[in-house]
C-alpha positions as CSV (number, residue, x, y, z in Angstrom):
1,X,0.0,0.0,0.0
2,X,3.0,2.7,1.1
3,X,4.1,2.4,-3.1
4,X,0.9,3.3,-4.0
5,X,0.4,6.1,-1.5
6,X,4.1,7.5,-2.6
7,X,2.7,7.1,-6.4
8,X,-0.3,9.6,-5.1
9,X,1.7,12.2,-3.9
10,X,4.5,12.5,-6.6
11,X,1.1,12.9,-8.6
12,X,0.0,15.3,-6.4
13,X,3.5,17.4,-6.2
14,X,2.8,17.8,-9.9
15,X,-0.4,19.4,-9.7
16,X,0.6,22.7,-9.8
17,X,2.6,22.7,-13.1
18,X,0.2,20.8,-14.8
19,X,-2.1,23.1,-14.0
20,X,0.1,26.1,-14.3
21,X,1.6,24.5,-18.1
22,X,-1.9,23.3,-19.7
23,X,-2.3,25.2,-22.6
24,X,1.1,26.0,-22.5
25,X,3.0,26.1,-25.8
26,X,7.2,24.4,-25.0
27,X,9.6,23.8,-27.4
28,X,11.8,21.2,-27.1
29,X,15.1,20.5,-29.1
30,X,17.2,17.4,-28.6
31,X,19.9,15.6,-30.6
32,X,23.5,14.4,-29.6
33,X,23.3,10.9,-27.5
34,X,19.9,10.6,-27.5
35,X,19.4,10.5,-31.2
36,X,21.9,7.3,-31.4
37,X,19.8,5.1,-29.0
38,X,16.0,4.3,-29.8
39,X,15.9,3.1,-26.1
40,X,16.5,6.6,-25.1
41,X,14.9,8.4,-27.8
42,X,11.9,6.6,-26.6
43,X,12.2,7.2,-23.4
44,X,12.5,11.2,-24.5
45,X,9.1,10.6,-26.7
46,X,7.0,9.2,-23.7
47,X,7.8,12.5,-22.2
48,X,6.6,14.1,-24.8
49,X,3.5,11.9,-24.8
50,X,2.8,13.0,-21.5
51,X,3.2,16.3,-21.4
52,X,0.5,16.0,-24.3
53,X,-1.4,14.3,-22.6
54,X,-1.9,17.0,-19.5
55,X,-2.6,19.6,-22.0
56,X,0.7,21.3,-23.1
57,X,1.4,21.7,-26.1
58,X,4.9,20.5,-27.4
59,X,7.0,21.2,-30.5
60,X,10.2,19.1,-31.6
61,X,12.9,20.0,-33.4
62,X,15.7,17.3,-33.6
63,X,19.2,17.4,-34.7
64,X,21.3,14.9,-36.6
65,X,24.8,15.9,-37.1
66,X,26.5,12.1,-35.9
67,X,24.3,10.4,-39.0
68,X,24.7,13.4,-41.4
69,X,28.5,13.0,-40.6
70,X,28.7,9.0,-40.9
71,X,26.9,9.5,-44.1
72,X,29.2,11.7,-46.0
73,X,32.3,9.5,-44.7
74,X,30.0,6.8,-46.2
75,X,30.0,8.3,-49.7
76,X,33.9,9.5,-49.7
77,X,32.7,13.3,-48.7
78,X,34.9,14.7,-45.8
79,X,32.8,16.8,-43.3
80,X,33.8,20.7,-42.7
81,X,33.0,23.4,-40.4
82,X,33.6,26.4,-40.2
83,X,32.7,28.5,-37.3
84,X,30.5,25.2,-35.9
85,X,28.8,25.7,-39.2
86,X,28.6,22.2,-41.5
87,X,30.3,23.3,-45.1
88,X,27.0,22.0,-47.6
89,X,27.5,21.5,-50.8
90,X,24.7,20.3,-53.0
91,X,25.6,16.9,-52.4
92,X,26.0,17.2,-48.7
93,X,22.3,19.0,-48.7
94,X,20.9,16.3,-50.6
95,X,22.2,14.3,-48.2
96,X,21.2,16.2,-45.4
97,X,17.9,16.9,-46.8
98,X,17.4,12.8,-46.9
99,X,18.8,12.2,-43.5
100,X,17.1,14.8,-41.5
101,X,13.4,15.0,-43.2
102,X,13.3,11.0,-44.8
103,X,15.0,9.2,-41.9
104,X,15.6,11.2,-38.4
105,X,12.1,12.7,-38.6
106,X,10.3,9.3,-40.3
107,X,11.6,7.4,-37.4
108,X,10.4,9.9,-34.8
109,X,7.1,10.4,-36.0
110,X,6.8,6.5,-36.1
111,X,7.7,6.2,-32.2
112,X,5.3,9.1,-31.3
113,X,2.8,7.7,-32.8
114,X,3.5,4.3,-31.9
115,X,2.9,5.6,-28.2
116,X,-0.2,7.0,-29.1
117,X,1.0,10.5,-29.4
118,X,-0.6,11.7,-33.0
119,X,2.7,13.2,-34.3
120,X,3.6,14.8,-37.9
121,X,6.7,15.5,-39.4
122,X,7.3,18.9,-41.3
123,X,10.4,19.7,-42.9
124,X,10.7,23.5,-42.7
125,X,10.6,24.1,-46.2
126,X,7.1,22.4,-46.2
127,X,5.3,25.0,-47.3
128,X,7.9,27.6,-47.0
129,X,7.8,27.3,-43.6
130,X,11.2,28.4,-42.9
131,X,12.3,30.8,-45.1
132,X,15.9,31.9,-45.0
133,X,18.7,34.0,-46.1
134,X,22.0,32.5,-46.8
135,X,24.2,32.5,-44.2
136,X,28.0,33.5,-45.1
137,X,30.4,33.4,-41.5
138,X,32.9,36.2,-41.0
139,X,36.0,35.0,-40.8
140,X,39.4,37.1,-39.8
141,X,37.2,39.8,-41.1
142,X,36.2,38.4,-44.7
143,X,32.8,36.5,-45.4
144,X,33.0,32.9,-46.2
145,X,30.9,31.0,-48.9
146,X,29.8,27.8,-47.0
147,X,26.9,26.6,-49.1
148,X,23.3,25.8,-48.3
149,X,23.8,26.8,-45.0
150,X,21.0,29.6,-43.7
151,X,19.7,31.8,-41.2
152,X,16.5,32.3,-40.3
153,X,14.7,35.4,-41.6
154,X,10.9,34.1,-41.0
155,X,8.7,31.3,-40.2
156,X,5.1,30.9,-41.3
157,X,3.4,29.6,-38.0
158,X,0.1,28.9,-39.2
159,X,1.2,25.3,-40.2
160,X,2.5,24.6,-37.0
161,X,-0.6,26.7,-35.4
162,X,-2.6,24.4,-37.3
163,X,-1.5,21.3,-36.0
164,X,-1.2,22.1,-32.6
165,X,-4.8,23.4,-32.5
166,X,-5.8,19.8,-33.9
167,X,-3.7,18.1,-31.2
168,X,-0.9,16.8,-33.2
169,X,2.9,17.3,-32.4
170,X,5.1,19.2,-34.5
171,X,8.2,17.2,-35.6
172,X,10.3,19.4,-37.5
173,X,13.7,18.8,-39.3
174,X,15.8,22.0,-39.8
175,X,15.5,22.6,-43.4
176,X,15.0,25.4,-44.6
177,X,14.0,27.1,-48.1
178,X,15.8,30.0,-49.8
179,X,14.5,33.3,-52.3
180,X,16.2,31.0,-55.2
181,X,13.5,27.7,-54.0
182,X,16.6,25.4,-52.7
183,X,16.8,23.7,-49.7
184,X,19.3,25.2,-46.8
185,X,20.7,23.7,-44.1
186,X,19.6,25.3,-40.7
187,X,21.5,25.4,-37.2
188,X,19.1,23.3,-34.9
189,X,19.5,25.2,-31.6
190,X,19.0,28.0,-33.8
191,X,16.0,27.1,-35.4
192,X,14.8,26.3,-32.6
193,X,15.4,29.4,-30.4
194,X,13.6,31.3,-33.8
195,X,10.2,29.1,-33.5
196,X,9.9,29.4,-29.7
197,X,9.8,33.5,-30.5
198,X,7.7,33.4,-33.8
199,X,4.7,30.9,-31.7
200,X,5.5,33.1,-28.7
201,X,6.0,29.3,-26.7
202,X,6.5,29.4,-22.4
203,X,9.4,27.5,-22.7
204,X,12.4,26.3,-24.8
205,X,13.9,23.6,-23.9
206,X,17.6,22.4,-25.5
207,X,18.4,18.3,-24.3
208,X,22.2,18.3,-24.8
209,X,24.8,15.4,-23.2
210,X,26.3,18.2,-20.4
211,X,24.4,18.6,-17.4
212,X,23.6,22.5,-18.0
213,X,25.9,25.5,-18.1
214,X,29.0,24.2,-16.0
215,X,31.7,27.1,-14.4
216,X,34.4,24.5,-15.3
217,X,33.9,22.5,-17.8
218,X,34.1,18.6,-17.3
219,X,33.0,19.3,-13.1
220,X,29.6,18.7,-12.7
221,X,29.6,20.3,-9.1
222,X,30.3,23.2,-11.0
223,X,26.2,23.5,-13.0
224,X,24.8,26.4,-12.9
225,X,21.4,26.4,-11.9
226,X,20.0,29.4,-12.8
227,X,21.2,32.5,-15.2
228,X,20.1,35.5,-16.6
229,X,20.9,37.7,-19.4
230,X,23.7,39.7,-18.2
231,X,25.4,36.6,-16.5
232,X,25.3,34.8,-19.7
233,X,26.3,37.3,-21.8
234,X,29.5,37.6,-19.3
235,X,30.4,33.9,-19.3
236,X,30.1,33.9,-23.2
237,X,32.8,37.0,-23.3
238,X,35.2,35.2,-20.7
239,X,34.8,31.4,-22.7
240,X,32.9,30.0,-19.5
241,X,30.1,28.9,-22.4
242,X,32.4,27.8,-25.4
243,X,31.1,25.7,-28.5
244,X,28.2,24.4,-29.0
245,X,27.0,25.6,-26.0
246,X,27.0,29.0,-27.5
247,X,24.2,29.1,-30.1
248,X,22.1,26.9,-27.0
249,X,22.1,30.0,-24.8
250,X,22.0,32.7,-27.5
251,X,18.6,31.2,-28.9
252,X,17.5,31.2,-25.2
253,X,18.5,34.8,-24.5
254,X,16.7,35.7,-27.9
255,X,13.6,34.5,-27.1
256,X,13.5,35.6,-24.2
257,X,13.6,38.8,-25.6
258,X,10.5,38.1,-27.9
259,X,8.3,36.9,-25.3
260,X,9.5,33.3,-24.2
261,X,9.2,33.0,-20.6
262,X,11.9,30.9,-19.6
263,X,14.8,28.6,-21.6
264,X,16.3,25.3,-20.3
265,X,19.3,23.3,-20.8
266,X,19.4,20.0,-19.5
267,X,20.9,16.9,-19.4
268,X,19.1,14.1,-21.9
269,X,21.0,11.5,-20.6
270,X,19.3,11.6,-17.5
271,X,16.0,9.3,-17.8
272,X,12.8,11.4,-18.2
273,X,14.5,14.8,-17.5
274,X,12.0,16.4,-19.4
275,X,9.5,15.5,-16.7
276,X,12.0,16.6,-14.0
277,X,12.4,19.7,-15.5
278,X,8.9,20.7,-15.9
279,X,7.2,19.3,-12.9
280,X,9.3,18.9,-9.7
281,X,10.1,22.0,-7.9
282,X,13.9,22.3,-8.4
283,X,14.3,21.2,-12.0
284,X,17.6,19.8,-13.6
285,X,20.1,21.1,-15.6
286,X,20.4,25.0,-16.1
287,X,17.4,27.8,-16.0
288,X,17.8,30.6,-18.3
289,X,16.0,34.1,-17.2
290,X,15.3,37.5,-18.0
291,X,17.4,40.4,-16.0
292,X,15.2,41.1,-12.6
């Protein structure tokens, strides 16, 4: 009887948020570890389920860079970045394009929906959904061609405003679509950060393999638990948040600015973080705030 009883009142402790969340519109973005394990990509989707389930309202946008990698080693391609940015040719994009909307997405949709969760994929340049501008990287002060690489310049909601209203989850592959109607690879955290401002969501979520926003990296007694603006901004200067990390917290701090309430970065290695995140009282990982 006592399992049961503890059962009632981790239900109960939750209350609140489901209360204060239903209705609520969160974007979630994950990728890394996660995406290389269908055990733990489940386990990421029941989450998801869930949070359906109690009336939010979720929106994935998934990564892919491990698979997009493998598959241009695969077909005697070298990979390239330059300033974190993937070099795309327009064999890489077709590649890209296949890996991200055919395969990564397919297979997501397929688990949602397998646990009852009434997904649909959507490849940004689905209906022009994500239109963009292409992105050239400054580098020791001259602009560098890097391909079908983009950056956001506007996102047509109503699809996604459409499928939400009907109950279905949004998964969407970062694709976007150009003036000259070819397909441009997109910066997932970045995409992200740009359709948690443009639906006007309550919170953006990033699942990455760190536990949050460390003060020394590699020391997990270091996390950061909560941040605001002017923090960040600091750490960024001094290389505290290096790499990857960077984009992650820049999206947050921008849609912030836009009307996002709050941005997340949390550890999706940890088993149902999602949950933990949204519904105990101290969270995981690191909180991400406007300036008091």
């Amino acid at each position: 009887m006592q399992k049961y009883i503890e059962k009632a009142r981790v239900l109960m402790e939750a209350m609140p948020y489901i209360q204060a969340f239903r209705g609520k519109t969160m974007i979630v973005k994950f990728g890394g570890s996660i995406m290389e394990s269908e055990t733990a990509m489940r386990e990421v989707l029941q989450d998801v389920v869930f949070m359906k389930l109690i009336g939010i309202r979720p929106v994935l946008i998934h990564g892919g860079g491990p698979a997009i990698s493998a598959g241009m080693k695969a077909r005697g391609i070298p990979p390239r970045f330059v300033s974190g940015l993937r070099v795309t040719d327009s064999e890489t994009m077709e590649l890209v394009e296949d890996i991200l909307a055919h395969k990564i997405n397919a297979q997501i949709v397929t688990l949602l929906n397998d646990l009852q969760g009434e997904a649909v994929g959507v490849s940004g340049r689905d209906h022009q959904m994500i239109k963009v501008d292409k992105l050239m990287p400054e580098v020791e002060g001259e602009k560098m061609d890097i391909g079908r690489v983009g950056r956001v310049r506007y996102i047509n909601t109503d699809l996604l405003r459409e499928h939400l209203n009907r109950g279905r989850i949004p998964v969407i592959a970062p694709i976007g679509v150009g003036d000259d109607g070819l397909s441009y690879n997109i910066n997932g955290d970045l995409a992200a950060g740009e359709i948690a401002s443009s639906l006007g969501a309550w919170k953006l979520v990033y699942m990455t393999d760190t536990p949050g926003i460390l003060r020394e990296q590699g020391d997990e007694q270091t996390l950061i638990s909560t941040i605001n603006r002017d923090q960040a901004e600091e750490l960024i200067s001094k290389g505290v948040i290096s790499g990857g990390m960077i984009p992650k917290v820049q999206s947050c701090l921008a849609a912030l600015q836009f009307g996002v309430n709050k941005g997340h970065i949390i550890d999706g290695r940890i088993r149902h973080s999602l949950l933990l995140e949204i519904f105990t009282p101290k969270g995981i990982g690191t909180e991400i705030l406007k300036n008091s």
